[in-house]
Backbone as numpy.savetxt, mean C-alpha at the origin, in Angstrom:
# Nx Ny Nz CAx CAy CAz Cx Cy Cz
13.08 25.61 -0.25 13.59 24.27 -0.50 12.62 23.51 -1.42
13.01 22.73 -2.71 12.39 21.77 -3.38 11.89 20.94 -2.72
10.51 20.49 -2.82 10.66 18.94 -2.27 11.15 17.88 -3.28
11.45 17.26 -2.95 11.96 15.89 -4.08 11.45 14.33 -3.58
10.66 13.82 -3.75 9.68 13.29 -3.16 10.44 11.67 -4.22
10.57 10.58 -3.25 11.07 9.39 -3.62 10.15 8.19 -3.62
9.71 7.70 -4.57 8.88 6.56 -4.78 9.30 5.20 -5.43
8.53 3.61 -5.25 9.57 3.24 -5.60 8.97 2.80 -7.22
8.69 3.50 -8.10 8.59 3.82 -9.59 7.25 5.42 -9.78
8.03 5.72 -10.54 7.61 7.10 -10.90 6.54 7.11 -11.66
5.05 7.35 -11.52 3.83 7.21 -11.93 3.21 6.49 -12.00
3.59 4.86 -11.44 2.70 3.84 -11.62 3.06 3.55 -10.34
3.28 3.49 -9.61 3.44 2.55 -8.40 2.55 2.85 -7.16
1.92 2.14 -6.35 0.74 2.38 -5.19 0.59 3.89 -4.75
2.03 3.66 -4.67 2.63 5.25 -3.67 2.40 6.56 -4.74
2.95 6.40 -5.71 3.01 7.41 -6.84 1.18 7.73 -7.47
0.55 7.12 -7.10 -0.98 6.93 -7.72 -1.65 7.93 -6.60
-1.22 6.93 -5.08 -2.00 7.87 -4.12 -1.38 9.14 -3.62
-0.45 9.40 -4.55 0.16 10.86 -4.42 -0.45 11.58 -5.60
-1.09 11.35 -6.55 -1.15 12.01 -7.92 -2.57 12.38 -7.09
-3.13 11.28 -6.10 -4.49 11.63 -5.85 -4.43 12.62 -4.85
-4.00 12.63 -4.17 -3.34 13.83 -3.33 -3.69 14.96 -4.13
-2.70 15.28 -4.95 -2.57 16.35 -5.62 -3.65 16.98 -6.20
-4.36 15.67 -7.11 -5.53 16.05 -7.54 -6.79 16.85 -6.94
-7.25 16.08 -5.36 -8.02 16.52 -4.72 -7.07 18.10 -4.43
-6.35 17.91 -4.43 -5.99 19.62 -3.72 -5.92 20.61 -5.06
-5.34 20.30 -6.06 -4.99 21.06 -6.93 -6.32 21.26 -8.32
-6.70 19.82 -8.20 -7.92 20.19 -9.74 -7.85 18.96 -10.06
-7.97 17.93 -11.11 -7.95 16.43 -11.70 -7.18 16.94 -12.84
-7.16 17.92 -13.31 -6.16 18.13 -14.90 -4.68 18.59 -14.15
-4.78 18.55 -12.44 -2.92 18.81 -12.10 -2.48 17.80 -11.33
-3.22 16.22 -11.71 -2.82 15.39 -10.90 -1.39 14.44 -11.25
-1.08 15.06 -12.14 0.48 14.53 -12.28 1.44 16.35 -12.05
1.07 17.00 -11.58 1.76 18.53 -11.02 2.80 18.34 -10.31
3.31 17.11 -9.55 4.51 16.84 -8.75 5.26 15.64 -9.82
5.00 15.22 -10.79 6.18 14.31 -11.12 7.44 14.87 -11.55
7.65 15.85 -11.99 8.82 16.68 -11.82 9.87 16.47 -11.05
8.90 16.56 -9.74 9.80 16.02 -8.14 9.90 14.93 -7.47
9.44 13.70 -8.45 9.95 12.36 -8.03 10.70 11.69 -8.67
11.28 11.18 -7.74 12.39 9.92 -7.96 12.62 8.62 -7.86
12.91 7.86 -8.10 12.51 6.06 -8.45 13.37 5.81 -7.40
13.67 5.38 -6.89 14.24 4.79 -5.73 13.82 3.50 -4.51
14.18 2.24 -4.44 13.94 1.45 -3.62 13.61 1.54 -2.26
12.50 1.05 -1.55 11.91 1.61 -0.47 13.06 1.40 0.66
14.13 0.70 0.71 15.36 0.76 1.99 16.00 1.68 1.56
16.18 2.09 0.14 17.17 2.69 -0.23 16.74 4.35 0.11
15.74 4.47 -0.13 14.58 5.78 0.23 15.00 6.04 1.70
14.89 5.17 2.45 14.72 5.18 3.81 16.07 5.78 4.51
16.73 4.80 3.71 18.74 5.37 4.62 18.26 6.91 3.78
18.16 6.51 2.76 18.72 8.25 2.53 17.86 9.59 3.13
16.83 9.31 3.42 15.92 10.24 4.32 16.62 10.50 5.57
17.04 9.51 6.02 17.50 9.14 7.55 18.77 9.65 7.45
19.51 9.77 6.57 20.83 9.95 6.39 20.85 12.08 6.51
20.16 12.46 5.76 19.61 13.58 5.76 20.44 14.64 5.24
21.96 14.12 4.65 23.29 14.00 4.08 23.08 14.86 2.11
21.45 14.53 1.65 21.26 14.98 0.20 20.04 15.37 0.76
19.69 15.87 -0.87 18.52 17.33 -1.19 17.37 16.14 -1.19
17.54 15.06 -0.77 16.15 13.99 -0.60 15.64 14.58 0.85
14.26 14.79 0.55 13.67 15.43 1.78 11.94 14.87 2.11
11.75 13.77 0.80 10.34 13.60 0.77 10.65 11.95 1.18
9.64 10.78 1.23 9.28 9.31 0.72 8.48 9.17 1.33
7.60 8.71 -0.04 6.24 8.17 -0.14 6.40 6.59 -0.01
6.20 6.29 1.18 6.62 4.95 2.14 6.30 3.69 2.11
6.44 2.60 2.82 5.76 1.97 2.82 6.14 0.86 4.57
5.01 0.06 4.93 5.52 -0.53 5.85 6.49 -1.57 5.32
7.98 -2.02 6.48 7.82 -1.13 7.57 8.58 -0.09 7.31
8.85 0.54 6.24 9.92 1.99 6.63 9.06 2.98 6.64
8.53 3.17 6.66 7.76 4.81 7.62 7.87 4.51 9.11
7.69 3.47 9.32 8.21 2.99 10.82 9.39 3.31 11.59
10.25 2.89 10.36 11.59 2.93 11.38 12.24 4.67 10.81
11.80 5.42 9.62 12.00 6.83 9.74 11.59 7.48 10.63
10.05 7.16 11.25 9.68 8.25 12.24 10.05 7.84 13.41
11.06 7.32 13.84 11.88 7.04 14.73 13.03 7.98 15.10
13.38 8.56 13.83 14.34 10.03 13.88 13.76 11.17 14.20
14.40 11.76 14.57 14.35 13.18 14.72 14.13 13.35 13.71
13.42 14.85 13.86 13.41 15.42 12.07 12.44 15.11 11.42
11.89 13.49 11.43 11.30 13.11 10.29 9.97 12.72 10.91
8.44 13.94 10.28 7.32 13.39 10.50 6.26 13.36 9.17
5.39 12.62 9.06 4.19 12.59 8.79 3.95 13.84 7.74
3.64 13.72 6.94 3.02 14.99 6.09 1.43 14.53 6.01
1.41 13.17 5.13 -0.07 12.57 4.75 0.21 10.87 4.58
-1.08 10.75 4.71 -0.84 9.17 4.65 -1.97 8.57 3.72
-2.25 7.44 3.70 -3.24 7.00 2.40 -4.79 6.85 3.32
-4.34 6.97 4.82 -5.95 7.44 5.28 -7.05 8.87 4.97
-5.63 9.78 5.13 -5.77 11.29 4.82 -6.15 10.80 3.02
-5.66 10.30 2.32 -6.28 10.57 0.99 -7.37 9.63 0.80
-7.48 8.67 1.06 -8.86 7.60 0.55 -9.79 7.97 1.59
-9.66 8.40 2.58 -11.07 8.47 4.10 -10.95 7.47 5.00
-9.73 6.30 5.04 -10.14 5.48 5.86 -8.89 4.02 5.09
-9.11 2.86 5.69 -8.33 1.87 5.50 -8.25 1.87 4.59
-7.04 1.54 3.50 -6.79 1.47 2.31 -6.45 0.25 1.78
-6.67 -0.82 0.47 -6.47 -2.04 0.51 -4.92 -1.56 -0.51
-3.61 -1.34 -0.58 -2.91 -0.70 -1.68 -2.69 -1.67 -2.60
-2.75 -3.00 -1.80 -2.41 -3.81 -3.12 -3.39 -4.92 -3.00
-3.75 -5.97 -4.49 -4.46 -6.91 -4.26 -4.02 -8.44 -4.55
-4.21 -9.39 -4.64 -3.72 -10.67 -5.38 -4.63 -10.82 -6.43
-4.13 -11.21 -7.78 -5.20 -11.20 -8.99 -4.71 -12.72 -9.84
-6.40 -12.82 -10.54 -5.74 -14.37 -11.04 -6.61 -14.23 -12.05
-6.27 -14.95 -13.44 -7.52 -14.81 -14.21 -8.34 -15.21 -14.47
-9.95 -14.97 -15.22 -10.44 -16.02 -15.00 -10.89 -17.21 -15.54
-9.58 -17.74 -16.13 -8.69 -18.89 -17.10 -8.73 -19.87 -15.85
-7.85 -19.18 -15.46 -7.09 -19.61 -14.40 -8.08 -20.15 -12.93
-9.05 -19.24 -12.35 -9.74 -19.58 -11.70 -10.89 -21.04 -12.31
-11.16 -20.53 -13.28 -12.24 -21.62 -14.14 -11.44 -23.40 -13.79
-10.19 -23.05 -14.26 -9.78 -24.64 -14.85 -9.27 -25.33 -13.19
-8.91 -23.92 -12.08 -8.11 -24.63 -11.11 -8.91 -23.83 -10.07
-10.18 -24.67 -10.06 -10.80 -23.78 -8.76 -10.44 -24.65 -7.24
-9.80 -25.72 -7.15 -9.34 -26.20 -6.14 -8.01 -25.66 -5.39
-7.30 -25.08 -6.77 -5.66 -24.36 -6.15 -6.16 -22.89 -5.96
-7.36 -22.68 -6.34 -8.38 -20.77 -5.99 -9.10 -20.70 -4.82
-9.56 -22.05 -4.13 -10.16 -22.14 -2.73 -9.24 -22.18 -2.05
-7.92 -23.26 -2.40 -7.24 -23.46 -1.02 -6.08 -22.24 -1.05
-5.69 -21.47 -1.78 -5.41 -19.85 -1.77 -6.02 -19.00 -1.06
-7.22 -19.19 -1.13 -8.51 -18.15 -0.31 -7.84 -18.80 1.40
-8.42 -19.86 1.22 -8.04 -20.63 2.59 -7.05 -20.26 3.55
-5.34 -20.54 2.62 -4.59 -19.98 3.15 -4.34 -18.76 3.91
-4.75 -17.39 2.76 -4.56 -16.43 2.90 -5.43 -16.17 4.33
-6.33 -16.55 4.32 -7.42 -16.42 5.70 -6.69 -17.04 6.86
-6.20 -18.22 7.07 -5.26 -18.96 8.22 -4.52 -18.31 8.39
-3.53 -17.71 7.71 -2.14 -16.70 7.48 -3.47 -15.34 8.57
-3.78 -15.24 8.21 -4.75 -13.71 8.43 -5.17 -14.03 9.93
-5.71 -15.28 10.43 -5.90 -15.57 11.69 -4.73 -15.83 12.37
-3.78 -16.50 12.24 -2.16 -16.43 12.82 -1.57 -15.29 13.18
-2.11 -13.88 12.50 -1.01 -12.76 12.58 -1.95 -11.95 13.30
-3.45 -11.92 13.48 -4.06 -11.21 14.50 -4.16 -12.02 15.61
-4.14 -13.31 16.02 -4.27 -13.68 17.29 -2.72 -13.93 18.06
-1.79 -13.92 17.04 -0.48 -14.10 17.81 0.48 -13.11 16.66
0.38 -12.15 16.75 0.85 -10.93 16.32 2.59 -10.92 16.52
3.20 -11.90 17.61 4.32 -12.12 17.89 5.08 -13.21 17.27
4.06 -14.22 17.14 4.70 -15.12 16.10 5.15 -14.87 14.60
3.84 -13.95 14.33 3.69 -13.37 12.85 4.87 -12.36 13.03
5.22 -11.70 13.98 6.76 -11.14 13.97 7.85 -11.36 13.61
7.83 -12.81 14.26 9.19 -14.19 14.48 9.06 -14.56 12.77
8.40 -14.87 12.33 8.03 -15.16 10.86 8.39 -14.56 10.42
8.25 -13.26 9.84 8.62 -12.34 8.88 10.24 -11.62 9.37
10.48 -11.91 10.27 12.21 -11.52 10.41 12.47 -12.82 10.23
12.26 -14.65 10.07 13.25 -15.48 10.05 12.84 -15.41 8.21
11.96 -15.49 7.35 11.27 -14.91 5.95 12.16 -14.16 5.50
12.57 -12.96 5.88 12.87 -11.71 5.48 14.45 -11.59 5.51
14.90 -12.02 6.60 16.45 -12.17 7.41 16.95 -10.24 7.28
15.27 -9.64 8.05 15.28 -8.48 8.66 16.30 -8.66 9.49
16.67 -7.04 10.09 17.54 -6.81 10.91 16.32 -6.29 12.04
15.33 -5.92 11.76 14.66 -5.29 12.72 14.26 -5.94 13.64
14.00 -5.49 15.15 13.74 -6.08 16.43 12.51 -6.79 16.45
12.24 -7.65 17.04 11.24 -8.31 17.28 9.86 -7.82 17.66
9.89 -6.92 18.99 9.57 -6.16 19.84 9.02 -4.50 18.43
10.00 -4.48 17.66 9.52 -2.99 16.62 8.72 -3.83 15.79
8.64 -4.88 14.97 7.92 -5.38 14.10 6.78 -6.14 14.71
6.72 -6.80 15.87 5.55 -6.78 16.55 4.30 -5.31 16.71
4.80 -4.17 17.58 3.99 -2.80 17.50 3.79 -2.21 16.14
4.59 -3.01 14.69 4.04 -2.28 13.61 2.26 -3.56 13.57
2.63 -4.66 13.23 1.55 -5.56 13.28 0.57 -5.05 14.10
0.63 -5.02 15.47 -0.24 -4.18 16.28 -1.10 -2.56 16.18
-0.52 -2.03 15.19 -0.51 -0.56 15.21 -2.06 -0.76 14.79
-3.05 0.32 14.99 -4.19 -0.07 14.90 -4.96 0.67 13.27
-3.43 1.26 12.40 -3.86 1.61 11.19 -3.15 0.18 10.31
-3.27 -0.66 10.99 -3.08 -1.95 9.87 -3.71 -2.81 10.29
-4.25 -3.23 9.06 -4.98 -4.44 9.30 -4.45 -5.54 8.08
-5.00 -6.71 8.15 -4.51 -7.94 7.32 -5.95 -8.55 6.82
-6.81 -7.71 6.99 -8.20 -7.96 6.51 -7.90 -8.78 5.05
-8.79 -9.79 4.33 -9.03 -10.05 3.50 -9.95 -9.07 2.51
-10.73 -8.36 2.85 -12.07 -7.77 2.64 -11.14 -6.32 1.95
-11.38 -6.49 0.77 -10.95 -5.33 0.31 -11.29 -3.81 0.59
-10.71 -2.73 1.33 -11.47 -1.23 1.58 -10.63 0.06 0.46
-11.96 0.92 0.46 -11.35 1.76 -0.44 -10.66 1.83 -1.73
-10.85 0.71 -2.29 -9.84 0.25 -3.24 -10.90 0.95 -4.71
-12.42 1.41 -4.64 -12.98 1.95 -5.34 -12.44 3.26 -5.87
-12.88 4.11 -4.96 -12.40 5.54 -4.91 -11.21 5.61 -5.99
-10.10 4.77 -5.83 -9.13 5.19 -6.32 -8.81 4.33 -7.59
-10.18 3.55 -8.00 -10.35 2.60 -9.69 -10.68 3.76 -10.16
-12.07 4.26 -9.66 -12.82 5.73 -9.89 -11.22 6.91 -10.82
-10.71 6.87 -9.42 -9.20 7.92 -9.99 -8.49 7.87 -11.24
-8.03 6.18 -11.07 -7.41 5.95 -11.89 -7.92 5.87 -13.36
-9.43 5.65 -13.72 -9.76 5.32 -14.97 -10.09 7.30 -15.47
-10.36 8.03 -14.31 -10.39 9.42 -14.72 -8.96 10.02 -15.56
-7.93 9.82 -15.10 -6.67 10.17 -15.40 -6.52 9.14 -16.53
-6.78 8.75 -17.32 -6.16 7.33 -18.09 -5.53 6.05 -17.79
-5.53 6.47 -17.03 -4.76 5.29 -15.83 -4.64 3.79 -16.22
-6.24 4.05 -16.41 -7.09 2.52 -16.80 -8.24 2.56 -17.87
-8.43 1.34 -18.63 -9.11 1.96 -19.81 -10.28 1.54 -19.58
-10.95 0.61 -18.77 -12.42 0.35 -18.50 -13.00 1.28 -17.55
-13.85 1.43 -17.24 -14.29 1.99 -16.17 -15.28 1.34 -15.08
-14.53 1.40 -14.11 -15.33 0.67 -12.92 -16.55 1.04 -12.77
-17.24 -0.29 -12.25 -18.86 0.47 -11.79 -19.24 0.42 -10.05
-18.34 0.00 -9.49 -18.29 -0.83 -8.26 -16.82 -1.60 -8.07
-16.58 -1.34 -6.56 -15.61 -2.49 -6.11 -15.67 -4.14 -6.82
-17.22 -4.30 -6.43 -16.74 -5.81 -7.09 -17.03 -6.20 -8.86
-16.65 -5.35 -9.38 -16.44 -5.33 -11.01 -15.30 -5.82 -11.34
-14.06 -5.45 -10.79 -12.93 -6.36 -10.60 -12.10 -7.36 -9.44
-13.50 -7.76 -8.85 -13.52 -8.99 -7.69 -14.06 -10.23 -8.04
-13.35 -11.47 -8.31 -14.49 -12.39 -8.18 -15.81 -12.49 -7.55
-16.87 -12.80 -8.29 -18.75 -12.66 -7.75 -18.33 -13.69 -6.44
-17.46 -14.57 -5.91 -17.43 -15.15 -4.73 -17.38 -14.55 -3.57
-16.48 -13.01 -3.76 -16.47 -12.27 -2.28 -17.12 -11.04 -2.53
-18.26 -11.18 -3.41 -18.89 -9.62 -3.68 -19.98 -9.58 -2.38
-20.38 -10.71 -1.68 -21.04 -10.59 -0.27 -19.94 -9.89 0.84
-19.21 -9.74 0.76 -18.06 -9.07 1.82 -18.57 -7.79 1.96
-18.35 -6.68 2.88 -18.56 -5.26 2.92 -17.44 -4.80 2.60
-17.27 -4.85 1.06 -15.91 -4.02 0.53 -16.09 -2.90 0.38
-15.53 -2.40 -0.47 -15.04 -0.98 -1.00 -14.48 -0.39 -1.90
């Protein structure tokens, strides 16, 4: 059987990157695009029914929360690798970016952003249930209260501010062409404000 592996954009997207890295570590760095052949662009709900559906030759998705959640809920459907198995540990997949135009002229709307994001970050670890209630009345999810609570809870997510691992895979990306500078460090493309953090 093919795999046919569904992402939601084909070579650039979080999922599609930490799959090329996948590959790479297993296969060599000159075969880290060796699976695009077998991916497909597809929207992460849309990925999901059709995995679940189990109806077509779709047999792969490279996930995201919450649908890896509610797939491994089926029969049938487990785990191959995850972005712990490829980076070593917590992964930051995405970041918020601003420039630094933008930070310079409006450093009052760049603190109280920081701010937010941190209050938001204390709300959803100390009441993990509210931050539930939120994102289904936000979202106008169908999912249970009670399932999107134990994803918040699950103890491979976090809502950390503190960027992890997000090196390793600048490192990746500027090897492959990816990116045309080359990183020297996590905080090369962090504002010098949170380069005291224990990032990554």
């Amino acid at each position: 059987m093919t795999m046919i592996v569904l992402l939601p954009a084909v070579g650039v997207s979080v999922q599609s990157r930490f799959l090329q890295k996948a590959v790479a570590d297993t296969f060599g760095q000159d075969q880290f695009d060796r699976l695009e052949s077998n991916t497909v662009a597809l929207p992460h709900p849309d990925a999901t029914a059709a995995l679940i559906s189990g109806g077509t030759e779709i047999n792969t998705h490279f996930s995201s929360i919450p649908f890896q959640y509610q797939a491994l809920q089926h029969e049938g459907i487990h785990k191959i690798i995850d972005s712990y198995d490829i980076l070593g540990g917590p992964v930051s997949p995405t970041v918020l970016y601003a420039t630094e135009e933008f930070r310079a002229d409006n450093p009052e709307i760049y603190a109280a952003f920081l701010d937010a994001l941190d209050e938001a970050r204390t709300v959803i670890e100390e009441n993990p249930r509210e931050a539930a209630n939120i994102y289904k009345r936000v979202t106008g999810t169908q999912l249970e209260i009670n399932f999107l609570e134990s994803i918040i809870t699950d103890e491979q997510v976090s809502f950390s501010l503190v960027p992890h691992n997000t090196f390793s895979l600048a490192e990746f990306l500027f090897e492959v062409g990816a990116i045309q500078n080359e990183p020297t460090s996590w905080q090369h493309y962090f504002f010098d404000d949170i380069h005291a953090w224990e990032g990554s």
